[in-house]
C-alpha positions as CSV (number, residue, x, y, z in Angstrom):
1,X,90.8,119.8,119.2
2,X,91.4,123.7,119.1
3,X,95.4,123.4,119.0
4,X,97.7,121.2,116.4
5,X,99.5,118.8,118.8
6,X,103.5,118.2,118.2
7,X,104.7,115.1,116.7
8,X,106.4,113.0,119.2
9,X,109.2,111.2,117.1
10,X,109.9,114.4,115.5
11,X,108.7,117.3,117.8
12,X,106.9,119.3,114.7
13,X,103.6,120.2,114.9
14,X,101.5,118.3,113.5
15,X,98.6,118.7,110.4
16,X,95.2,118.1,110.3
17,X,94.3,115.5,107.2
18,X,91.4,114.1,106.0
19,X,90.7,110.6,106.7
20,X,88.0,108.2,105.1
21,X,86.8,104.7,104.1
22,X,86.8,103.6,100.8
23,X,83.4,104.2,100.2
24,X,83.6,107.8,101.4
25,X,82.1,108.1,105.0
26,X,84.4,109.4,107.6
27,X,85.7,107.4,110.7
28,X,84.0,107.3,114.1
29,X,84.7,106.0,117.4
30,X,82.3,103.4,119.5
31,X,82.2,104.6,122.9
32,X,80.3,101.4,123.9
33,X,78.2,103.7,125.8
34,X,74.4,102.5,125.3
35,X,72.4,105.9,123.1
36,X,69.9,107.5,124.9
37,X,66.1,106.4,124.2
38,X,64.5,104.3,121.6
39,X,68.1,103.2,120.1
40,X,69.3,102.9,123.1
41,X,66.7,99.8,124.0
42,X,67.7,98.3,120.8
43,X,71.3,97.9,121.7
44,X,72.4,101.1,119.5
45,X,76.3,102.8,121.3
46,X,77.2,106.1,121.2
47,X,79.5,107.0,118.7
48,X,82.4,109.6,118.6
49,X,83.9,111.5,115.4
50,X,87.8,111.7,114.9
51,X,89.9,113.9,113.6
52,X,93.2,113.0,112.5
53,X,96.7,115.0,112.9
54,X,99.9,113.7,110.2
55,X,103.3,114.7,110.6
56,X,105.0,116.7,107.8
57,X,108.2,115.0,108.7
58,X,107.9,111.2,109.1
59,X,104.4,111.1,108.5
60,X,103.2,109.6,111.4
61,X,99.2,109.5,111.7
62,X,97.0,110.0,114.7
63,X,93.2,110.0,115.5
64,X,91.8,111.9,118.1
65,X,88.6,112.0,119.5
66,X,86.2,115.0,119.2
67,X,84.3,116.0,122.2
């Protein structure tokens, strides 16, 4: 995502944060789209990275998905 998007509630923009699991790895997105090729035939999807955006304000939290 190349710009910051504004927080809807509050109308600030918005900050990137970093977002992970407990055991460190970042979150993704299934597409449910079937991979191309050899993991594709064994039923492996596509998967997405997201990027998440927190408001300063009210601290509202949304993912978005990187293209």
């Amino acid at each position: 995502m190349d710009t910051d998007p504004r927080c809807p509630d509050c109308g600030v923009t918005m900050e990137r944060v970093n977002v992970h699991t407990s055991d460190g790895f970042g979150l993704t997105l299934d597409s449910g789209e079937k991979r191309d090729g050899f993991l594709g035939s064994l039923g492996v999807t596509e998967s997405k990275d997201l990027s998440a955006r927190a408001c300063p304000e009210c601290g509202l939290v949304r993912f978005y998905a990187e293209e």
